[in-house]
C-alpha positions in Angstrom: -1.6 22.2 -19.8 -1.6 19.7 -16.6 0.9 17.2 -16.4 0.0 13.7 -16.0 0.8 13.4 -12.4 -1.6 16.5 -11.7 -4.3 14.7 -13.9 -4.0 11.1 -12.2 -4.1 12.7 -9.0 -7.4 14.6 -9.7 -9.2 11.3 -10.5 -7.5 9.5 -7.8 -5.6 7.3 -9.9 -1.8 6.0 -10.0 0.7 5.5 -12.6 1.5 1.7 -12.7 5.3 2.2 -13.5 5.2 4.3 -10.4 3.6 1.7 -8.3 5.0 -1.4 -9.9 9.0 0.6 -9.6 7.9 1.0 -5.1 6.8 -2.4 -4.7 9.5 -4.2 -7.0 12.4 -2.1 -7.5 13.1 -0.8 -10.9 14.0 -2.9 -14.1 17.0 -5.0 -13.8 16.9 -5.3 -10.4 17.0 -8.7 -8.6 13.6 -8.5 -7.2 11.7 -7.1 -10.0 13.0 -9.7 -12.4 11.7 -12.4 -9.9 8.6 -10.9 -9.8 8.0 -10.7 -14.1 9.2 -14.6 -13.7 6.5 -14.8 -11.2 3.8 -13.1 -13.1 4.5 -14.2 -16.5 4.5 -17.7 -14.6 1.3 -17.2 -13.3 -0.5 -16.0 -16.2 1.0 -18.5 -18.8 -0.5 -21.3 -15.8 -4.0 -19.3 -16.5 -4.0 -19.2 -19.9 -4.4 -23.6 -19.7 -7.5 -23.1 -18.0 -10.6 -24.5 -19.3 -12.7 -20.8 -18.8 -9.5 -19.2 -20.6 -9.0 -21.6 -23.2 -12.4 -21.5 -24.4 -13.4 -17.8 -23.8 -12.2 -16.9 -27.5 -14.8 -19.8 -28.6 -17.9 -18.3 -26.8 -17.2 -14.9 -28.5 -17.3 -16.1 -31.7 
């Protein structure tokens, strides 16, 4: 049975844990924890868009 590194590398893929842990550091570190404030901060501002707000609307 591969392993899940050996499958992701086959389709030329990455593990986001692995990616998000070299960019940011690893949970409850100083930097990561500024960038989840960042991000959450960012998506909560797109979620009061006008396209966001009403995109459940038009699937209805």
């Amino acid at each position: 049975m591969k392993l899940e590194k050996e499958i992701l590398k086959e389709n030329g893929l990455t593990n986001i844990d692995e990616l998000i842990d070299s960019q940011f550091g690893k949970p409850g570190t100083p930097k990561r924890e500024m960038f989840r404030k960042e991000a959450r901060t960012y998506v909560n501002g797109h979620a009061k868009v006008p396209e966001c707000r009403n995109s459940q609307r038009k699937r209805e």
